[in-house]
N, C-alpha and C positions, 0 to 999 in steps of 0.2 A: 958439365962439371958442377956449374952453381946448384943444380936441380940434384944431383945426386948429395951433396951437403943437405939438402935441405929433407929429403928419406932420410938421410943416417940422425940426425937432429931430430925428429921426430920418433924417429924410433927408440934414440935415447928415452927421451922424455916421456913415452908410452908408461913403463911401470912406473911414473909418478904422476901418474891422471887414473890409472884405472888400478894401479895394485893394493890401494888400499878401499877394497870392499868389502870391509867388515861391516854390517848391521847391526846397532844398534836398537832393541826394544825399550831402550825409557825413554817414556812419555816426557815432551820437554811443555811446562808450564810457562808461556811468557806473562811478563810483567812489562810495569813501565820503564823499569830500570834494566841496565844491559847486565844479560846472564851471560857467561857461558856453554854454548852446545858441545855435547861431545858427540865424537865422531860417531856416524851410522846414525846419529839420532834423525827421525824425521821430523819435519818442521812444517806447521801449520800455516798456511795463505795470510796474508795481511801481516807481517811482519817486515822491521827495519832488520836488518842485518850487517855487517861488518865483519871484513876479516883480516889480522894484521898477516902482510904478506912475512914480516923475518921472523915473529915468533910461531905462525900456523894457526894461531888463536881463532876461533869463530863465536864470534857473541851476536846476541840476536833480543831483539824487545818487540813490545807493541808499538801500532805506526803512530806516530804523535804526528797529529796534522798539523798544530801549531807550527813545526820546524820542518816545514815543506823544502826550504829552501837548501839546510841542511843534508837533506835527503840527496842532494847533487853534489856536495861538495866532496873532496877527496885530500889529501896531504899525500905525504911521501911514504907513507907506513899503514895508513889503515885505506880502504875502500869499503865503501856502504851500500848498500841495495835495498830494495823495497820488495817482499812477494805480494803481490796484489792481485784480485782476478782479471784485471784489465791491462794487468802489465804483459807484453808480449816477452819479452828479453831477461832473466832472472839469474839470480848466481846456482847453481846446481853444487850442493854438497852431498848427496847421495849418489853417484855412481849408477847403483842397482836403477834408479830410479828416474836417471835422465831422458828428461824429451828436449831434442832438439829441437828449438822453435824457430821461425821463419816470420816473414811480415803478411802473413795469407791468416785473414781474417774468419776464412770457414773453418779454422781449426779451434774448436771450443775446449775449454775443461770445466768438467762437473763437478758443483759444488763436492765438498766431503758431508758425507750423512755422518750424523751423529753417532746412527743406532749401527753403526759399525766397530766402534767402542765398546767397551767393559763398563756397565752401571759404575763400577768403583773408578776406575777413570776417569768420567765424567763426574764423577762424583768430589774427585780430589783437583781437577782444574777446577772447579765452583769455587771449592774450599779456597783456594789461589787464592781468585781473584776477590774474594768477598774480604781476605786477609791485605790486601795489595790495595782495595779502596778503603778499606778503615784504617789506613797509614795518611791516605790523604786528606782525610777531615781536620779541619783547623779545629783546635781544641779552644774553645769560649773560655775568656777571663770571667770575674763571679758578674762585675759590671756590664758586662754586654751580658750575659746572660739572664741580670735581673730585667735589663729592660725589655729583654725580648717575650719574657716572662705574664711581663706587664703588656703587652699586645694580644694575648691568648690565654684562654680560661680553660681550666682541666674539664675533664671529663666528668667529675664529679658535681663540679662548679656547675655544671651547664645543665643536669640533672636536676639540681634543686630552685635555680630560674626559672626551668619551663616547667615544675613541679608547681612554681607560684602561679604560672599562668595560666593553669588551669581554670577555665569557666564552665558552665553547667549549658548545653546547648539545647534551647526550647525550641518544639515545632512552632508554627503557627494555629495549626489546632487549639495546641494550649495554651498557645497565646489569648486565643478568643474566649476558650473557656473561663481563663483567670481572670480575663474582665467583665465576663458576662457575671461570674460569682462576688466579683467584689462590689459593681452594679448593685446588687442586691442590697446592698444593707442600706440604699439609697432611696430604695424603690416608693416605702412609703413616704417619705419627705416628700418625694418629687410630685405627689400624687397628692398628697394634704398642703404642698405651699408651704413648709416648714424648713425649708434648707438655711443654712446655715452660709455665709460668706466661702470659710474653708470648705465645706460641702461642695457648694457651685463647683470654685473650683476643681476637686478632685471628680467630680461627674464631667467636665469637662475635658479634662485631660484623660478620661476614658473611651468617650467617644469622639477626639481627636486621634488616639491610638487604634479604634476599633475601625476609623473613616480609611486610615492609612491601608490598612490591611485589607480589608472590602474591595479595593480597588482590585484585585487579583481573585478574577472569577472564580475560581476553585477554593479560595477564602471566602465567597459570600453564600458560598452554596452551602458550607460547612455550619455558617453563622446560623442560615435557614433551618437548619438538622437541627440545629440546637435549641431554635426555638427563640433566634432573637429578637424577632420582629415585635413577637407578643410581650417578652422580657425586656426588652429594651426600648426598642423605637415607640409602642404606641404607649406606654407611661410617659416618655418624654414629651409626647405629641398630644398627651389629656393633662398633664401636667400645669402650671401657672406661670413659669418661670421662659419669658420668648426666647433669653442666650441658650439656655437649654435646648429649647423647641427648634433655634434655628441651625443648631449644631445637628442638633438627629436627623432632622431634612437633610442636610447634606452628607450625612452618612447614609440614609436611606436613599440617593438618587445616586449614591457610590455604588451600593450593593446590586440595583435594580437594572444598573444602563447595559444595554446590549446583554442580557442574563438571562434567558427566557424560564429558566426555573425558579432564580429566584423574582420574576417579577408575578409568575402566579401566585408562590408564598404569599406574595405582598398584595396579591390581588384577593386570597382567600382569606387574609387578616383584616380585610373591610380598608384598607387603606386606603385606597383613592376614597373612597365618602367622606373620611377623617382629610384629606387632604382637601378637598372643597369646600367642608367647613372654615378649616381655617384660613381659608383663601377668602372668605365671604365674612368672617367676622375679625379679624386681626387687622387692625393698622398699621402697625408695624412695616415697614418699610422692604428691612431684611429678612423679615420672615416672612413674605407674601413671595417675596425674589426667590428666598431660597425652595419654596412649596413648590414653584411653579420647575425650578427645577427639578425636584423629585417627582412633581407630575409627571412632565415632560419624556423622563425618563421610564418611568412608569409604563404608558400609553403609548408613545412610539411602537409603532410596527407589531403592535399587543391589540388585535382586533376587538377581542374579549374583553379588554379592559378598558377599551375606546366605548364598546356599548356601556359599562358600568359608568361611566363618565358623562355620558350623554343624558342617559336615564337619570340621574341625579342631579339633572340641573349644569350641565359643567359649561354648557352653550351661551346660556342665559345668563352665569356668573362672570362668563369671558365679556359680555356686551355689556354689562353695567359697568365693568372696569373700562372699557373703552368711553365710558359716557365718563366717567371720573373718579381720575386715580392718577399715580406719580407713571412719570413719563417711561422708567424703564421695568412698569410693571405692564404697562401698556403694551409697549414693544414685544416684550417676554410672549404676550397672549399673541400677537398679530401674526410672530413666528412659529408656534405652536401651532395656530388654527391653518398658516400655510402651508406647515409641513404636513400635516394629516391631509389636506386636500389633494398634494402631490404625491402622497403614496394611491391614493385611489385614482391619482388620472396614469401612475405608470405602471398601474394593471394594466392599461390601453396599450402597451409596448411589450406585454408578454409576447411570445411567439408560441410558446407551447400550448394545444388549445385544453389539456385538459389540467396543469399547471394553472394556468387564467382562468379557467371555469371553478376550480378550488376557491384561491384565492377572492373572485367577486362573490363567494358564496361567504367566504368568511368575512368579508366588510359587507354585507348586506343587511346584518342586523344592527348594525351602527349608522345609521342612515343620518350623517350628518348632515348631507347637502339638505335633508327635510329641515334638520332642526337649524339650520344657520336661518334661510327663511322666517322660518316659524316664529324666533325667537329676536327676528330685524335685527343681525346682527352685519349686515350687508349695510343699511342705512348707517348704524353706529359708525361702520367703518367709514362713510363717505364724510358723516358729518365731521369727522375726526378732523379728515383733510381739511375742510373747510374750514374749520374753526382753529387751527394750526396757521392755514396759512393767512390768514385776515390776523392772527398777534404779531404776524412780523418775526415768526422766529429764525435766530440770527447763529446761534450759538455753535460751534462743531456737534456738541451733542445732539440738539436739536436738528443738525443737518442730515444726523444718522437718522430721526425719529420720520422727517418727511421720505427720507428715501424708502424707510421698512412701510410705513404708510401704502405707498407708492407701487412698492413691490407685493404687498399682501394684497391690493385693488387687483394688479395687474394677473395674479394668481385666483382669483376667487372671483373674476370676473362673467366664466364661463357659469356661474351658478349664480349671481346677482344683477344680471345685466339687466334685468327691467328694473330693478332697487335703484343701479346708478342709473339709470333715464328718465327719473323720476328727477332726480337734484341735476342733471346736465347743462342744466340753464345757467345754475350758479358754479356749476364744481367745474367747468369743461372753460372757461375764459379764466379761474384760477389758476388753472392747472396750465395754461398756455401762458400764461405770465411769469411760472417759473421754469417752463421749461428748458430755458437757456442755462440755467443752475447746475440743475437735476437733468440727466440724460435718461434715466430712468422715465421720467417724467413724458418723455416723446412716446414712449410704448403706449403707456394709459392714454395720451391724446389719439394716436392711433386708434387706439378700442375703442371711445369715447365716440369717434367720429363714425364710426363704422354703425355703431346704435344708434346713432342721429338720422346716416341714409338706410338704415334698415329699417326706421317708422312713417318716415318721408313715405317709402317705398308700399307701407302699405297703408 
């Protein structure tokens, strides 16, 4: 009996679940605020919804995540819903259009395509919502607005700033050319001894700008092109003036180091001759230092221009410095004459035989192991030590000076060893008296002793 109430109840209620299937075609636009849908209208995903049960009302907005909580509440007159793509469970106002859903998670629904609408459709939800968010803009008093104002610079403003900060961007090129041209008007002064205080200085701070630059190979190659060796560095270098002379040495051992083009330049401008001069007549302290660095640089690993050095006396100039001259021009020379010795003993480590057979053809005509001999610069070097270490020198600097000593004996031994067996009597009880100091100092005793039983022996 209860089961048959419950057909006839149902059957009632039939045409007021399915008899109103009228369809509606207007497009419903939601906002944030609640509209009402009319019937038949379809209704797009992501919406809140509401319907009062006594009036039949159905109103519908955007889902406002802020009022999640909301979303669940209910009174005695309205109920709310959310259509969401993750919600399984929804209120169905369209009839035509009901899917019964269940808690079976393989049942998907596909987004809505756009391009299933009318361009003016889409056209006019845009309009909506571009109309529905310019409601929500707070409108700025004049005060908040002026300071905001004041934070931010127009468009125009910002135009005539970066209009001021416009600068003219110069290569290095013409960098070098613009100093090499303004050089000139300096040229004779520097060459007749007539400079002027202001003078000095602006030739100064030329080639302090022109040293900077030099340092970046493909700037001193450029410098060369130009012709600055001859315009620049040997006026400065025949000139009167040593601040002068000793700034252009160090521009010129800028341009020259590790450079192999520009150190021929420099090779074919007679430059090492001009530099031996002044290494042999200049007193000057900082200017014999700073030659020796632009020698240095010069000749390093420059076979060809190790012979032009040789040939000119450069051997014979290195050993009268060691006879007497200030301590760190000495030095200067001891490491210069050792480092040329070790490029010629580590030909002997080549492994390539026709690589090594090159190479000893190109140090062959610089045959310095002749001219160190030749020129007793083997003896200079011993008596150095001896005469060093009978002053008693105490000083750090002086501690560098016996060790370079030390280390250029210990290098250049292979090529003076009957020179130091000649002084062994005096240099070899020195040399063991500081060798608790200087560890250095044990090697040379080592070699020392070794030429003591090698003459024994015969």
């Amino acid at each position: 009996m209860q089961s048959n109430t419950i057909i006839l109840t149902c059957l009632l209620l039939l045409p007021v679940i399915s008899g109103n299937t009228e369809k509606n075609e207007t497009t419903f636009v939601p906002t944030r605020e609640w509209q009402i849908v009319k019937k038949g209208t379809p209704l797009p995903r992501g919406l809140h919804i509401r319907h009062n049960v006594q009036t039949g009302v159905t109103e519908a907005k955007l889902l406002d995540v802020e009022n999640l909580d909301e979303e669940h509440s209910t009174d005695n007159l309205n109920v709310t819903h959310s259509i969401t793509d993750s919600t399984t469970n929804s209120l169905t106002l369209h009839p035509e259009k009901a899917i019964f859903e269940d808690e079976d998670t393989s049942v998907t629904t596909e987004k809505p395509d756009l391009f299933e609408h009318p361009i003016e459709e889409l056209k006019a939800r845009l309009k909506k919502m571009k109309q529905d968010n310019a409601k929500n803009i707070p409108e700025l008093d004049d005060e908040h607005a002026k300071e905001i104002k004041k934070k931010f610079r127009d468009y125009e403003t910002l135009k005539k700033e970066l209009k001021e900060l416009e600068i003219n961007i110069t290569t290095d090129s013409e960098l070098l050319n613009n100093y090499i041209e303004k050089f000139q008007t300096h040229k004779n002064a520097i060459t007749m001894g007539t400079l002027t205080i202001i003078e000095v200085k602006e030739i100064l701070d030329i080639l302090h700008n022109l040293e900077y630059l030099l340092h970046h190979i493909d700037n001193a190659k450029v410098f060369t092109d130009m012709e600055g060796m001859s315009k620049i560095v040997s006026p400065c270098l025949n000139g009167t003036n040593n601040e002068i002379k000793a700034e252009a040495l160090r521009l010129l051992g800028a341009a020259v180091q590790s450079n192999p083009q520009v150190q021929l330049k420099a090779l074919e401008s007679d430059l090492v001759q001009k530099l031996l001069y002044i290494l042999s007549t200049n007193n000057i302290v900082d200017v014999k230092s700073r030659c020796l660095f632009a020698l240095s640089a010069l000749i390093r690993q420059f076979p060809a221009a190790q012979k032009i050095w040789i040939d000119h006396g450069g051997v014979e100039i290195f050993g009268k410095i060691l006879v007497d001259d200030e301590l760190q021009i000495q030095i200067k020379v001891m490491k210069l004459i050792s480092d040329l010795i070790i490029e010629r003993q580590n030909i002997e480590q080549i492994t390539d035989a026709k690589q090594k057979q090159t190479r000893i053809k190109a140090y062959a005509p610089a045959d310095i192991e002749k001219k160190v001999l030749m020129y007793e610069y083997c003896k200079h070097l011993s008596n150095l030590m001896i005469r060093s270490v009978k002053e008693d020198l105490s000083s750090s600097f002086n501690d560098e000076f016996l060790e370079t000593i030390a280390e250029s004996m210990n290098t250049i031994t292979p090529i003076c060893i009957n020179q130091f067996r000649e002084t062994k009597d005096v240099l070899l009880p020195i040399v063991k008296h500081f060798s608790n100091s200087y560890e250095i100092l044990n090697v040379l005793i080592e070699k020392l002793q070794i030429v003591e039983n090698t003459r024994d022996e015969l």
